[in-house]
LOZA-830144 format. One record per residue (C-alpha): residue number from 1; residue in three letters; x, y, z. Coordinates in steps of 0.1 Angstrom, whole numbers, plus 5000, padded with zeros to 4 digits. Layout:
N
NODE;NUM;ALA;X;Y;Z $
...
***
This chain:
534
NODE;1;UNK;5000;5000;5000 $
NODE;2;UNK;5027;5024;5012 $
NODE;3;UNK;5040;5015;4975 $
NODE;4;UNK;5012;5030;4956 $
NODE;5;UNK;5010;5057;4980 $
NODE;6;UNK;5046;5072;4968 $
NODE;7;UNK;5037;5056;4936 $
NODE;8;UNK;5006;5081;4932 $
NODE;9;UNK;5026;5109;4950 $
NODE;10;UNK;5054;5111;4921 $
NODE;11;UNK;5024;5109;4894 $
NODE;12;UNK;5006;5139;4911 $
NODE;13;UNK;5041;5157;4906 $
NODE;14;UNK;5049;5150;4875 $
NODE;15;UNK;5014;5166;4863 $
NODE;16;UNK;5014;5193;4881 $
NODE;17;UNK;5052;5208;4868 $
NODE;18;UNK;5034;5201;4831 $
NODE;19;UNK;5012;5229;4842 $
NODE;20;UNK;5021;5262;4829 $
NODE;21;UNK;5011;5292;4843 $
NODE;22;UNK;4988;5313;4813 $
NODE;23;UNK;4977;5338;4835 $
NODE;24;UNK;4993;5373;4820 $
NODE;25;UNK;5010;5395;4843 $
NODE;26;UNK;4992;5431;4850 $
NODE;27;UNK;5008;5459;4826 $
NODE;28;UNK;5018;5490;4854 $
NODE;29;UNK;5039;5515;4839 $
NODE;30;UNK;5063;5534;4867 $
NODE;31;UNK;5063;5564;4866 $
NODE;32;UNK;5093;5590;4882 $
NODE;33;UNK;5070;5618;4905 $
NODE;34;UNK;5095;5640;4914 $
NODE;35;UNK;5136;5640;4917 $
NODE;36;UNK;5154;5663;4940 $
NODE;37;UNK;5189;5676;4922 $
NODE;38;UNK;5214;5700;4944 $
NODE;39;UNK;5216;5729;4922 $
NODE;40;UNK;5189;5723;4898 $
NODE;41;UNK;5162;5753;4888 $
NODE;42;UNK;5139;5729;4877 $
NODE;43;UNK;5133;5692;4869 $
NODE;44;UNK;5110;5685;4841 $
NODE;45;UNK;5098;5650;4836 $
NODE;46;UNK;5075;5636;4808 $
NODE;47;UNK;5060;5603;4816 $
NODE;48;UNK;5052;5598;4784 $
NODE;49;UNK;5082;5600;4765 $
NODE;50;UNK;5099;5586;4800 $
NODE;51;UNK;5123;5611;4801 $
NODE;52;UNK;5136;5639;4831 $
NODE;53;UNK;5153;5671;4823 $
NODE;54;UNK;5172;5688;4846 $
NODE;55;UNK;5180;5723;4846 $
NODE;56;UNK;5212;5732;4868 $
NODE;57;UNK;5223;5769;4879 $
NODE;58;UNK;5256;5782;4866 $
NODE;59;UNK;5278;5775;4895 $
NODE;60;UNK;5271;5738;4902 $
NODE;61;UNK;5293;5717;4888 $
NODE;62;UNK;5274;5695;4860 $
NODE;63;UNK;5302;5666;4859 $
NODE;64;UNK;5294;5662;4901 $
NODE;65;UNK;5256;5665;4900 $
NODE;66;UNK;5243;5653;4928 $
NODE;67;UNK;5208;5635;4927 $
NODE;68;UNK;5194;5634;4962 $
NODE;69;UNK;5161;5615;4958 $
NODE;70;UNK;5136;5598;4934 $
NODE;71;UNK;5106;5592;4942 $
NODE;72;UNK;5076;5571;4918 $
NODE;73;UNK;5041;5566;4914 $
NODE;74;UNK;5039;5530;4927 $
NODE;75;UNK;5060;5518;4960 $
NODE;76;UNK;5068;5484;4941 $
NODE;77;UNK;5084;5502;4911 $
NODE;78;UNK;5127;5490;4911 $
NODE;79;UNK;5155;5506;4893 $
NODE;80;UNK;5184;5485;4874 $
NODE;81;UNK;5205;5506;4894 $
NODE;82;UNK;5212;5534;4924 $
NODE;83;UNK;5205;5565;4906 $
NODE;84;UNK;5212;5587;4935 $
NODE;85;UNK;5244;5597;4942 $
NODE;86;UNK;5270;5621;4923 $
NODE;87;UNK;5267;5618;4889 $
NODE;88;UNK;5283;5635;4858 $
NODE;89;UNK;5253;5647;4838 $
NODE;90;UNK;5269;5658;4807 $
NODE;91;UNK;5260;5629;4794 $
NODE;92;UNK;5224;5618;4798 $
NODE;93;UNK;5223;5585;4821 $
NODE;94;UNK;5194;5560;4814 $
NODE;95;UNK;5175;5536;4840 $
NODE;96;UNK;5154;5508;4840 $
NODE;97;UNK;5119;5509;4859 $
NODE;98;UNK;5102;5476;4864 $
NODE;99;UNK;5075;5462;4885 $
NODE;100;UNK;5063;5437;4860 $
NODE;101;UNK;5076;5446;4826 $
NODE;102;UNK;5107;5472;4821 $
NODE;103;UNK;5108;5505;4811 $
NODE;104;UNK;5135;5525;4802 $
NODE;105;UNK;5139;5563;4813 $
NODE;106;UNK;5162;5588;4800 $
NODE;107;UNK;5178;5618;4821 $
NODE;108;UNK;5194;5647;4807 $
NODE;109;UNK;5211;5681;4823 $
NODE;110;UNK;5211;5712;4806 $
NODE;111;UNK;5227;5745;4819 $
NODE;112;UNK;5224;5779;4808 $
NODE;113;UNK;5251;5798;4813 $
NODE;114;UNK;5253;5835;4807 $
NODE;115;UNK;5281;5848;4785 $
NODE;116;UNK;5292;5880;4772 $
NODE;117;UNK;5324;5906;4760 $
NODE;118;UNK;5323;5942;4753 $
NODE;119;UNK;5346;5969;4743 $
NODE;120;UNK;5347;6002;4740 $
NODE;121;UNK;5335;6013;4708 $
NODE;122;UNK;5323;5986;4699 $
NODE;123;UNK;5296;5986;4667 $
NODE;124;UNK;5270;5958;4674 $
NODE;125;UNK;5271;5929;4700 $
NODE;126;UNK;5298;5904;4702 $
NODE;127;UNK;5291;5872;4684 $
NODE;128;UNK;5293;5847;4707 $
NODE;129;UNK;5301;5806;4696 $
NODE;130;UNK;5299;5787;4727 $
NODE;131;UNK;5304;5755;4705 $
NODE;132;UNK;5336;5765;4688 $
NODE;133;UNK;5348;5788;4714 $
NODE;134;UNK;5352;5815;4699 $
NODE;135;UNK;5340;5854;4703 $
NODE;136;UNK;5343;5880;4675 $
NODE;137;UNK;5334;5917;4682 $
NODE;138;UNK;5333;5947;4655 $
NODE;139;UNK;5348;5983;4660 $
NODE;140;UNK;5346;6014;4636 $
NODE;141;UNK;5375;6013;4609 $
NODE;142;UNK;5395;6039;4621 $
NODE;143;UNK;5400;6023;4656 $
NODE;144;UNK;5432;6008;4662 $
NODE;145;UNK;5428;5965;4667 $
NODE;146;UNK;5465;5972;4688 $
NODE;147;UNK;5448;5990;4716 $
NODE;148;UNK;5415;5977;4725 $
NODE;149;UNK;5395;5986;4761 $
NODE;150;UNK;5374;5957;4772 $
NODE;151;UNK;5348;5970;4792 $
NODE;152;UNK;5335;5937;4805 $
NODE;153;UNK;5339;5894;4800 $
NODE;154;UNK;5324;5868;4813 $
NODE;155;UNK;5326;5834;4799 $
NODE;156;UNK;5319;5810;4822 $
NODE;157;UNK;5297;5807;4855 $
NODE;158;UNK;5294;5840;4876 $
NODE;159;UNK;5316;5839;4903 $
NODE;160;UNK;5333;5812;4903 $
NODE;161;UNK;5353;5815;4868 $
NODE;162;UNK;5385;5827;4864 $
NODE;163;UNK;5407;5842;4833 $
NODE;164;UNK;5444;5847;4820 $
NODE;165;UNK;5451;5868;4807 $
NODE;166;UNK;5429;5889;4829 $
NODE;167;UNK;5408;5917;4817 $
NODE;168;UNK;5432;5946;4823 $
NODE;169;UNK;5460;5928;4799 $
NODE;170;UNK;5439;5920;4771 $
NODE;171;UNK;5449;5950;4747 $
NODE;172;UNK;5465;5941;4713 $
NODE;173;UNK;5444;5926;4690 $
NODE;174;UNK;5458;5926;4659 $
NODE;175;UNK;5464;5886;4660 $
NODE;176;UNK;5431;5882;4686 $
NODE;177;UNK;5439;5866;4716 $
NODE;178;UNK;5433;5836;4735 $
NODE;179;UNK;5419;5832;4767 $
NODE;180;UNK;5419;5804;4790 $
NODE;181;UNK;5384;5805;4813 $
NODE;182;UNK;5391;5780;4844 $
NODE;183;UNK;5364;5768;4869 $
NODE;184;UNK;5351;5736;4891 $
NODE;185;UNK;5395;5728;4880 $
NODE;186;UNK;5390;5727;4841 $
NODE;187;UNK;5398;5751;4819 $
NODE;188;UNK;5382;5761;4784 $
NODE;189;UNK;5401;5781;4758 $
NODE;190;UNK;5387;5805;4739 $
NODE;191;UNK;5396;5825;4713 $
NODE;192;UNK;5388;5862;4710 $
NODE;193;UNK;5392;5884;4680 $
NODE;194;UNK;5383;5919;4668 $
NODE;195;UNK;5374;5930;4634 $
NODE;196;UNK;5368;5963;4621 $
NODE;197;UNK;5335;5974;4599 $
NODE;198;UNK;5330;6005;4579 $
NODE;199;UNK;5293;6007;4587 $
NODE;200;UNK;5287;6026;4621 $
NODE;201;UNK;5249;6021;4623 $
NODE;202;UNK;5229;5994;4608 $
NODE;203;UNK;5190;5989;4607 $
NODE;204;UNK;5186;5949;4611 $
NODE;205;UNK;5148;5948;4611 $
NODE;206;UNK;5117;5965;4608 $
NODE;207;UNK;5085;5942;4623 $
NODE;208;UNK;5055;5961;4620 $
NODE;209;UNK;5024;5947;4636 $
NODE;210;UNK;4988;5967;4643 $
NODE;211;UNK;4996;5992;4668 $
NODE;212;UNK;5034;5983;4672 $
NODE;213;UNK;5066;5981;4651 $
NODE;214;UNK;5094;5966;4665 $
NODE;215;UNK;5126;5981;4660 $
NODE;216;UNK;5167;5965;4658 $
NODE;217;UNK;5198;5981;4646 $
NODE;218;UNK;5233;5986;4650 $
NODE;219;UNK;5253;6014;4663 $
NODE;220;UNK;5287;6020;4686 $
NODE;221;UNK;5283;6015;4713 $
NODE;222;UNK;5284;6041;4744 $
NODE;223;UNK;5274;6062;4715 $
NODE;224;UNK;5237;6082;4718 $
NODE;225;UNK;5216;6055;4699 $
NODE;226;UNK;5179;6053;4692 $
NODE;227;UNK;5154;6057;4666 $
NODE;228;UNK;5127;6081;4651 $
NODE;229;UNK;5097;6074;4633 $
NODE;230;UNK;5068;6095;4616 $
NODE;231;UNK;5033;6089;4601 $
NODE;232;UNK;5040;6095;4562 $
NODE;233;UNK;5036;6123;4554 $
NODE;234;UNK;5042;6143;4581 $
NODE;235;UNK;5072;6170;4587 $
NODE;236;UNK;5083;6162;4624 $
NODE;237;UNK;5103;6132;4636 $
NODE;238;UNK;5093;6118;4670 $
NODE;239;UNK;5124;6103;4686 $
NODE;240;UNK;5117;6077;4706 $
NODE;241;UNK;5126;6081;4748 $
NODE;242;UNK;5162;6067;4751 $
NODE;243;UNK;5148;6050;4782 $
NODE;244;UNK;5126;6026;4759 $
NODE;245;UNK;5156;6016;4738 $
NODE;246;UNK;5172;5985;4746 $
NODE;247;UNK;5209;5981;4748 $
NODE;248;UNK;5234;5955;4744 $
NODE;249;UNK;5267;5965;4736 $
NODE;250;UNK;5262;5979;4702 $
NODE;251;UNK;5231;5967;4695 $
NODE;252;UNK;5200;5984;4703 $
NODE;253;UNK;5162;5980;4699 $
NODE;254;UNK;5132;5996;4707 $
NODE;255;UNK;5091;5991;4704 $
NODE;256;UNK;5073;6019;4680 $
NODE;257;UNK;5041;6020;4700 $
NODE;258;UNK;5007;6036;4698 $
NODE;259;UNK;5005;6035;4662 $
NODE;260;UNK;4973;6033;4640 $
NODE;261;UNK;4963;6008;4623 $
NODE;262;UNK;4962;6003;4587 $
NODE;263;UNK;4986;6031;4579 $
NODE;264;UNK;5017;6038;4567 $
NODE;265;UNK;5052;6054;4590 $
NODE;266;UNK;5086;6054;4583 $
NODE;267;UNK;5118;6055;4607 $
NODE;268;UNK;5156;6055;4609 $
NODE;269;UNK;5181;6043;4633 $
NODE;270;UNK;5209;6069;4646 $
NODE;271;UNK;5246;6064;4668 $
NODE;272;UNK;5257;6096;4671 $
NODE;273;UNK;5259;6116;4644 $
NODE;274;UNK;5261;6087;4617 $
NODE;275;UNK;5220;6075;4609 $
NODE;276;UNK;5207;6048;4578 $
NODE;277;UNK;5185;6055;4557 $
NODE;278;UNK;5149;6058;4555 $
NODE;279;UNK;5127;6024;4560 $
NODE;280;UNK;5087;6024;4554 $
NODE;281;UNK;5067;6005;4569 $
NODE;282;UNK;5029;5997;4571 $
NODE;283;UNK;5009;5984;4601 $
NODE;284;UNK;4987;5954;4603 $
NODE;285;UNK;4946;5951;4609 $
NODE;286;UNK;4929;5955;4640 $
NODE;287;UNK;4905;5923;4643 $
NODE;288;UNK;4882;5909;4664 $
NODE;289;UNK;4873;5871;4667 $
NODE;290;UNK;4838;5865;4658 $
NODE;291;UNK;4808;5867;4679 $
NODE;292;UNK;4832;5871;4713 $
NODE;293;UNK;4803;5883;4734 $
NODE;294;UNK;4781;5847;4726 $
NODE;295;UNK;4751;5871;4716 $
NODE;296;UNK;4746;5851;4685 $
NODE;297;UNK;4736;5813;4693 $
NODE;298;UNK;4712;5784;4670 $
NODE;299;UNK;4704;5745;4672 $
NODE;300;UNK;4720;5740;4639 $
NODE;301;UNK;4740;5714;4651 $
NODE;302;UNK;4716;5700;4676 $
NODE;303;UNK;4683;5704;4697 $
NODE;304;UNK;4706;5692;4729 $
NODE;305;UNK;4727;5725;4730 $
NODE;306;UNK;4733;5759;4714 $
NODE;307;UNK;4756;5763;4687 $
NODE;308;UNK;4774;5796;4687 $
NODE;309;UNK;4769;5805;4649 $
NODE;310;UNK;4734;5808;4628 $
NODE;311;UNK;4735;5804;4596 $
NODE;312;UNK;4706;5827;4594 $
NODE;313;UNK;4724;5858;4606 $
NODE;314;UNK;4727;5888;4588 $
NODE;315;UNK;4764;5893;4595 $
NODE;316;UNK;4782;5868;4575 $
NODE;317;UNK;4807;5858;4602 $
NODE;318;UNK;4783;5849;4621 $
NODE;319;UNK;4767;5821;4599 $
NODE;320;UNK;4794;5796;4603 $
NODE;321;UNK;4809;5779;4633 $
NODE;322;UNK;4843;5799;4651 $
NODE;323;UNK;4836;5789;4688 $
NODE;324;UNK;4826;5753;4703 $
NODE;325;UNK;4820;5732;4726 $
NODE;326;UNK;4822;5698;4740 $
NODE;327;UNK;4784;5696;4745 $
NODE;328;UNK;4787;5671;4711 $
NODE;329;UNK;4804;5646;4730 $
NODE;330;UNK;4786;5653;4770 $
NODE;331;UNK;4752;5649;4750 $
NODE;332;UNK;4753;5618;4737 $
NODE;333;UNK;4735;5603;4764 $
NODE;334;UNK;4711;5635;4767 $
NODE;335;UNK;4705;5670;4765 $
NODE;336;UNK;4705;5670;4800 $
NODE;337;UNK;4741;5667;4803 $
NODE;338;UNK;4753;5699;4782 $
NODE;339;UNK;4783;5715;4795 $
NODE;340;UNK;4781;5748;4781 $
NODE;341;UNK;4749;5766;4777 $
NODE;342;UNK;4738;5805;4770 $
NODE;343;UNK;4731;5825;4805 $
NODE;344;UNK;4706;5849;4794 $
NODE;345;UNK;4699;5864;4835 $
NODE;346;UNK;4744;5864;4845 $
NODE;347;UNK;4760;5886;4819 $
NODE;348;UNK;4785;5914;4818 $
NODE;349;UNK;4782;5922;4776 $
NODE;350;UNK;4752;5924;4756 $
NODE;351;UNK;4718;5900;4762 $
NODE;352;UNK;4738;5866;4767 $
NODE;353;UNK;4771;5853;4787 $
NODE;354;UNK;4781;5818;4778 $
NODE;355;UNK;4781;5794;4809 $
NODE;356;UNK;4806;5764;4816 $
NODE;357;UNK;4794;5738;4837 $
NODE;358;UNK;4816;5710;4849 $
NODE;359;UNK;4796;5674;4848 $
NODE;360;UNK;4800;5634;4857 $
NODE;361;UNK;4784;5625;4825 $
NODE;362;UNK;4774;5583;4836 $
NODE;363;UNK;4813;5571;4830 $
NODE;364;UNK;4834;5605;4830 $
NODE;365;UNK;4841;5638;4842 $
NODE;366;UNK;4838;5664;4815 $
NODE;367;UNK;4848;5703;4819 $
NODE;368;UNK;4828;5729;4811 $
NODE;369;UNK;4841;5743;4779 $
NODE;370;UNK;4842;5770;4750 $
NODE;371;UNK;4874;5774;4726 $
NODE;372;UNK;4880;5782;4690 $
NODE;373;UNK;4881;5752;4665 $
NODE;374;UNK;4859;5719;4664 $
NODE;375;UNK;4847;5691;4683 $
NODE;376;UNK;4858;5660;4662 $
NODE;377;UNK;4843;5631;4675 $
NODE;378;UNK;4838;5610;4702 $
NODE;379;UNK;4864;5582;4713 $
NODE;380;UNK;4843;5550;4728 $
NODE;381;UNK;4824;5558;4760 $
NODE;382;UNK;4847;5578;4776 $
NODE;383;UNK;4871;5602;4754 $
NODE;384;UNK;4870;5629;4726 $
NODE;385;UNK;4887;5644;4700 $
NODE;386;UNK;4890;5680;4692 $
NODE;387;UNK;4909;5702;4668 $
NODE;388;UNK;4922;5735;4679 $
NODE;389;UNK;4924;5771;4661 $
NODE;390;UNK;4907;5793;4634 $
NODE;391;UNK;4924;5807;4604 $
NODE;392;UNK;4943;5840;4617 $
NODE;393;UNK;4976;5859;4612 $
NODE;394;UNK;4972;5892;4633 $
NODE;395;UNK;4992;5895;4669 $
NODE;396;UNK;4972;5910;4696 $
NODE;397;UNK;4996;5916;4723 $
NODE;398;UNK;4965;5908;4754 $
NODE;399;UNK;4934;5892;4756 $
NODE;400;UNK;4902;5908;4776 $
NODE;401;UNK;4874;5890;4788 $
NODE;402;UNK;4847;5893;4814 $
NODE;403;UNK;4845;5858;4840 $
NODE;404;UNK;4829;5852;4872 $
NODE;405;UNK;4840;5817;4888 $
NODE;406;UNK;4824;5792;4909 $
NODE;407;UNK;4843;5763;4924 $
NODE;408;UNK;4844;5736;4949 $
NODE;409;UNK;4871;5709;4956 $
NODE;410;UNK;4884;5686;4927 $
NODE;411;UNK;4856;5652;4936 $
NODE;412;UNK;4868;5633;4903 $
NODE;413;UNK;4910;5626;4896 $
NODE;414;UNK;4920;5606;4869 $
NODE;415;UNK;4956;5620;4868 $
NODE;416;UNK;4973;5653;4864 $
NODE;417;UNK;5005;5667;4839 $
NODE;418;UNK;5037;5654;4848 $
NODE;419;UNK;5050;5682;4874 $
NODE;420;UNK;5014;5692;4889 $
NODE;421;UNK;5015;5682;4925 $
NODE;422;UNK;4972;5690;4930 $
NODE;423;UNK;4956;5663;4946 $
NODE;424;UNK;4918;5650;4951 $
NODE;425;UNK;4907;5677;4977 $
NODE;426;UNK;4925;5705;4963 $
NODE;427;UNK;4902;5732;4949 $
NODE;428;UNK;4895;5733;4912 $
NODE;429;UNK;4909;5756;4886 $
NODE;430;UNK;4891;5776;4856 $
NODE;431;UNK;4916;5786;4831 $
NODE;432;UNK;4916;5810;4801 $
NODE;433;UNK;4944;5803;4774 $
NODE;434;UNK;4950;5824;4742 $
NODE;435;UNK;4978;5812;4716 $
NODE;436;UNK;4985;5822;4683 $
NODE;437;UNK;5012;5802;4659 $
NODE;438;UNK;5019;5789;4628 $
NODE;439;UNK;5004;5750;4630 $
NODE;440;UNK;5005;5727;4600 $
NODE;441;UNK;4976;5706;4602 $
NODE;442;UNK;4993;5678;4587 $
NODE;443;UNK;5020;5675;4616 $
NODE;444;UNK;4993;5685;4647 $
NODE;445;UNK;4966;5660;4631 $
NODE;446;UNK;4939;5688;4631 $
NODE;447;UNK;4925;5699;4598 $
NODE;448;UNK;4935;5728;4579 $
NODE;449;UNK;4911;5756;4591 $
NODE;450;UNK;4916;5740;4629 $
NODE;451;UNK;4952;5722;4628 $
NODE;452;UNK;4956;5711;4663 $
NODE;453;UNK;4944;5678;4675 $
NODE;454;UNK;4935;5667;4715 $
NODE;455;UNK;4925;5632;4717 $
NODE;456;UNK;4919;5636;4754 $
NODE;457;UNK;4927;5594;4758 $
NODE;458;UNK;4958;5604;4746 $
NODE;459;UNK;4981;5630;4761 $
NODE;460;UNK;5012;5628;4739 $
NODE;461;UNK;4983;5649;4719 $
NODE;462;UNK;4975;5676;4748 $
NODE;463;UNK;4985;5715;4739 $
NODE;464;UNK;5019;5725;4745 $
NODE;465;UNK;5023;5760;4749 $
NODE;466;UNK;5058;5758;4747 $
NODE;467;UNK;5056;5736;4713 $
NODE;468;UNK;5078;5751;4686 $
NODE;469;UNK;5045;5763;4665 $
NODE;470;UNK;5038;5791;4691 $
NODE;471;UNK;5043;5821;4684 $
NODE;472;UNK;5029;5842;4713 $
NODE;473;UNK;5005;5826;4746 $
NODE;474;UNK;4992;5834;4776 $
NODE;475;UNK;4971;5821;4803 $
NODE;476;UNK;4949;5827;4834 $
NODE;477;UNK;4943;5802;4860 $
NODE;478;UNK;4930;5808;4895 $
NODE;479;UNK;4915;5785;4922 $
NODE;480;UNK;4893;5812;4940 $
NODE;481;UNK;4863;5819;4937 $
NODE;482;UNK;4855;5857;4918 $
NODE;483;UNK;4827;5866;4940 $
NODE;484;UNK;4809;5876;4910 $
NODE;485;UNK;4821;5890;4876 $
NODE;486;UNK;4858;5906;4866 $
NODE;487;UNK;4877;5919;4844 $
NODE;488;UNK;4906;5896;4834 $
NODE;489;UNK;4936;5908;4812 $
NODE;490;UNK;4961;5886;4796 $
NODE;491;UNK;4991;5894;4785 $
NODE;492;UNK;5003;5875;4753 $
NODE;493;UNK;5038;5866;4755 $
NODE;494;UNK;5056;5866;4722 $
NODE;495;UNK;5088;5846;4714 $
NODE;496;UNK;5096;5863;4681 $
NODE;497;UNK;5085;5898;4666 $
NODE;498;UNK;5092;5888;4630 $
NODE;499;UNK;5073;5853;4628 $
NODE;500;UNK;5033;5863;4613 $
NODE;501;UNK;5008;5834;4631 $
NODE;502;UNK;4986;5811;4602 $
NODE;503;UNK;4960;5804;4636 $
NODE;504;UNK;4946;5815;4668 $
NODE;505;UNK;4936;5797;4697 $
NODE;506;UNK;4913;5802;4724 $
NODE;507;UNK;4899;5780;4752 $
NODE;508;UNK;4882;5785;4785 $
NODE;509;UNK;4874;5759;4807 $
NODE;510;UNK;4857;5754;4841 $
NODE;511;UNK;4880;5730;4850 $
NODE;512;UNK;4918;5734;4842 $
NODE;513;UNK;4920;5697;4844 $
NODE;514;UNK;4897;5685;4821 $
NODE;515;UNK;4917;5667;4797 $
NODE;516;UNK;4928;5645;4826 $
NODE;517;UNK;4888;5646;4834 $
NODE;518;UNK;4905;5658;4866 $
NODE;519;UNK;4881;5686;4882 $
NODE;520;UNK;4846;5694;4908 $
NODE;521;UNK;4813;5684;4895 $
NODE;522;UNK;4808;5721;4917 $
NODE;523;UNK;4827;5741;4892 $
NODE;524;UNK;4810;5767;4870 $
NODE;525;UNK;4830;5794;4851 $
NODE;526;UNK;4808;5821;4833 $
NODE;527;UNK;4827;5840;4803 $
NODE;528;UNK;4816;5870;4782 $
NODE;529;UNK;4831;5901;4760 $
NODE;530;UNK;4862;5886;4746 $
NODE;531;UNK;4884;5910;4733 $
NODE;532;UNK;4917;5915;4718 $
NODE;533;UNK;4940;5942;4721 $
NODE;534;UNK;4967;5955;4695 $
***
């Protein structure tokens, strides 16, 4: 008996190790949350290309970075190795995350480092090649390359850089000279020279906008240097105030302001006594986005929500669609659930404000929401796609509006951007955001009138306002309630004067967060008299 027994025992054994184990693991991606950096102005990370950038002051040391923590979304997340620690970040270092598959993360140090060299007399700024090492600066043709005055250097991090020869011996040159800038124990050489020009005073560019032009030229520098401008056709020069003109070394630029629109000025560019010639220049429009005050609404689209267009209006603009919504995609499951409606009894401009009303609509959160371009379609049960913008090349440099806010604390969190610590509990945010840049539909996915596509299941797709198309942007975002209505100005930063925008780009929302469906089912955000400033 005791036979069989061991008999049965080794069968049982040999059956079960045939067994395989087909149950799939769980997919869980780690994620880094934060990363603590001695001497770093900011960390970015960006969970979905798994990567962290790391911005370091100029005096730490970027070949002994230290890295003091890591910390990740998930306590079982493991790293293939230590990355704490002292690290030389001048090249990137990579890690594995695992908890059941692996993941590989990338992280990268970058460090800004401000740089300059002037001399006296100098015409223009110094051209500066921190690749090759190498600085070139321009005098007048009659001054003397043998005896040069350097009125200030600074090649490497403030403070803590030293240089031989020193300021006070660098005089001839005819042959330049080179420079050996020393800090954290290394030392860089670099190679200055100085060439001489014949012109003393240069106009580089003349950017005319609606009710600006901006202004760049040339001069010698330490040298009175500035502009005037006139409306054609009139006698008198206005020079501009020397204390809106912009100096660096010999360069100098300045912003023509309080011009009219539609008309026609020309201006020159003085140093000293020297001046260019006359340039001409004509100023741009002064537009206004379409129906910005919401007084014209239909059901084209739909008897579940207003449509912010009517095809039977007697102002032409007005009969097609420039604002909407995402009441296309909240309604599907009825009208009840429309996010943004027309407020006939709460408004600052005209008969009607436009009312955003944050919603759990059966399986998601949805934000109340208004912005210029199209609602696309709706992804599945739970996501959407919209395309951003209208056709527009004007550059407003602010955008008004009237808002009054309601709010409560954030009841529905399905995630936040990479670098947003807000929590569930926190109070919600509205935000206002106005962009204008030059998008190619067939890169953003949109379509050509509105080029930028949000597929909100998918944030690789979510607006960047730092994306290379931008040409100018700016925001509002608050957390308190307004206590009834305000008036909100945005300023529109630009990141080029000279680049003309194909598309604009406007969107309010009731909650910031809504992408994320992140946001309070208590959060209403009333908008009305959109305006933009030139």
């Amino acid at each position: 008996m005791k036979r069989f027994l061991i008999i049965y025992a080794l069968i049982a054994v040999a059956f079960t190790s045939c067994i395989e184990n087909d149950i799939p693991l769980p997919v869980i991606v780690p994620k880094i949350t934060s990363m603590e950096v001695d001497g770093a102005t900011s960390v970015v990370i960006n969970s979905d290309k798994r990567t962290v950038n790391i911005t370091l002051n100029e005096q730490t040391d970027i070949k002994r970075t230290n890295i003091r923590s890591v910390t990740f979304d998930n306590k079982q997340t493991t790293m293939s190795w230590d990355i704490t620690g002292e690290h030389d970040l001048s090249n990137a270092l990579s890690v594995t995350l695992s908890i059941y598959q692996d993941y590989n993360w990338t992280i990268t140090a970058n460090q800004p480092i401000e740089r300059y060299f002037t001399v006296e007399g100098q015409v223009g700024a110094s051209e500066i090649d921190v690749t090759n090492r190498r600085v070139v600066t321009y005098v007048n043709g009659s001054q003397s390359q043998s005896n040069i005055k350097v009125t200030s250097l600074k090649l490497g991090p403030k403070d803590i850089s030293t240089y031989s020869p020193d300021i006070a011996q660098l005089k001839d040159f005819t042959n330049g000279q080179q420079v050996d800038v020393t800090f954290h124990g290394r030392s860089e050489k670099w190679n200055i020279f100085i060439e001489q020009t014949e012109t003393l005073v240069e106009m580089k560019s003349v950017d005319a906008w609606t009710g600006v032009a901006w202004v760049k030229a040339t001069g010698i520098a330490g040298q009175n240097n500035g502009f005037k401008y006139r409306k054609q056709g009139d006698s008198e020069w206005i020079d501009i105030s020397r204390d809106d003109v912009t100096t660096n070394g010999g360069d100098f630029s300045a912003a023509i302001d309080n011009l009219q629109p539609l008309t026609s000025y020309e201006c020159y560019a003085y140093s000293g006594d020297n001046q260019t010639q006359t340039y001409s220049f004509t100023t741009e429009e002064a537009r206004q986005m379409p129906n910005s005050s919401f007084e014209i609404f239909s059901n084209d689209e739909s008897s579940k929500y207003p449509s912010f267009y009517d095809p039977l209006s007697t102002i032409v603009e007005n009969q097609t669609k420039w604002w909407c919504s995402g009441n296309k995609g909240s309604t599907t499951v009825g009208s009840s659930y429309a996010i943004t409606t027309i407020d006939e009894n709460d408004k600052m401009d005209g008969n009607y404000s436009v009312k955003l009303e944050s919603q759990y609509v059966i399986v998601k959160f949805a934000a109340g929401n208004i912005f210029v371009g199209e609602f696309d379609r709706v992804v599945g049960t739970s996501g959407g796609v919209v395309n951003f913008g209208r056709p527009f090349t004007l550059r407003p440099r602010k955008m008004s509006l009237w808002l009054k806010y309601e709010n409560g604390p954030i009841d529905k969190f399905n995630g936040a951007p990479d670098n947003d610590p807000v929590k569930e509990g926190d109070m919600d945010r509205c935000q206002v955001f106005v962009a204008v840049g030059d998008w190619d539909y067939r890169k953003y996915g949109g379509s050509p009138d509105s080029p930028v596509q949000v597929n909100t299941l998918e944030r690789s797709t979510f607006f960047n306002p730092k994306g290379e198309a931008v040409i100018g942007y700016g925001t509002y975002v608050t957390d308190k309630a307004t206590n009834g209505w305000i008036k909100v100005e945005i300023p529109i930063e630009y990141t080029t004067t000279s680049r003309k925008p194909t598309h604009i780009i406007v969107s309010c929302a009731a909650s910031m967060l809504g992408d994320y469906f992140t946001g309070s089912t208590k959060s209403t955000l009333w908008v009305d008299g959109i305006e933009l400033h030139y």
